[in-house]
C-alpha positions in Angstrom: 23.7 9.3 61.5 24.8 11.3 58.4 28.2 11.6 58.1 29.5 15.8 59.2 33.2 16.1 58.3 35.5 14.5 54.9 39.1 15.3 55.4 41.1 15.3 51.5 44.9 14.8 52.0 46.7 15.1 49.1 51.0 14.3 48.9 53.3 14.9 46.0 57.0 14.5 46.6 57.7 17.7 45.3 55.5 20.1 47.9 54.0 20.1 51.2 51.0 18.3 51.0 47.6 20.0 51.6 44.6 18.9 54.2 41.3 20.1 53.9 38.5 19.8 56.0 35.3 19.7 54.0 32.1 20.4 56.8 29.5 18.5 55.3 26.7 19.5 57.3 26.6 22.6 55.4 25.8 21.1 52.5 22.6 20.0 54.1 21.7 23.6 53.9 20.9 23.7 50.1 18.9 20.2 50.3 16.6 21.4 52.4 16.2 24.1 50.4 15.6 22.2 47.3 13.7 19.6 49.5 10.6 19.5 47.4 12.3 19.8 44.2 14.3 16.7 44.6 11.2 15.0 46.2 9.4 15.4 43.1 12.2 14.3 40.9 12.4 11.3 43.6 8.2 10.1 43.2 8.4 10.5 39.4 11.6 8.1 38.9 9.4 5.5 41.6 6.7 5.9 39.4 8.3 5.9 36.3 10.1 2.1 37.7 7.0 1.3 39.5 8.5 1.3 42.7 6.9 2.4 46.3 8.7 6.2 46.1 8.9 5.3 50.4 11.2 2.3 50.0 13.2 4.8 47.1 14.3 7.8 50.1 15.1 5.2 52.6 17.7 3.3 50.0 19.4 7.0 49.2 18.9 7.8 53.4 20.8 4.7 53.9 23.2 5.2 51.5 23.8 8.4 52.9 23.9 7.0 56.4 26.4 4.3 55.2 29.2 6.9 53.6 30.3 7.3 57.3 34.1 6.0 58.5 34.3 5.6 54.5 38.5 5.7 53.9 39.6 5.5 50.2 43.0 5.6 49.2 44.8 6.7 45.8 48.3 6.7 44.8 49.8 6.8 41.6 53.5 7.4 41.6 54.6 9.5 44.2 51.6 11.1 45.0 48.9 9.8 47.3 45.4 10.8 47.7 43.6 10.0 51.0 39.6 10.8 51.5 38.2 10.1 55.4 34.4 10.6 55.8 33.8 11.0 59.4 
């Protein structure tokens, strides 16, 4: 299942920190749109490495699948940076 939602948190000791809720299922919109674009682009890299251009969109669908319950943390400082891919 492709992952829908990434929540940014970012905290500074000076301010409030700030939340966003990125939907990621409406980026989904503009691949589909450029659908055969990026399946061309996708066949001439699998030919160009001699590679079966099948095996090529189930790595990147699985890597896409995988980015789900992704949790990466930053801090530097004071300030923190947390990125949640649900």
């Amino acid at each position: 299942m492709t992952p829908n939602i990434a929540i940014v948190h970012v905290q500074n000791p000076h301010w409030r920190g700030i939340r966003l809720w990125i939907p990621l299922f409406l980026l989904w919109v503009p691949v589909i749109l450029l659908s055969p674009l990026i399946l061309l682009v996708v066949l001439a890299m699998a030919i160009a490495r001699e590679m079966n251009p099948l095996r090529v969109v189930k790595i990147f669908w699985d890597m896409v699948c995988g980015l789900r319950g992704t949790d990466v943390r930053v801090a530097a400082d004071s300030n923190r940076v947390l990125v949640r891919i649900l």
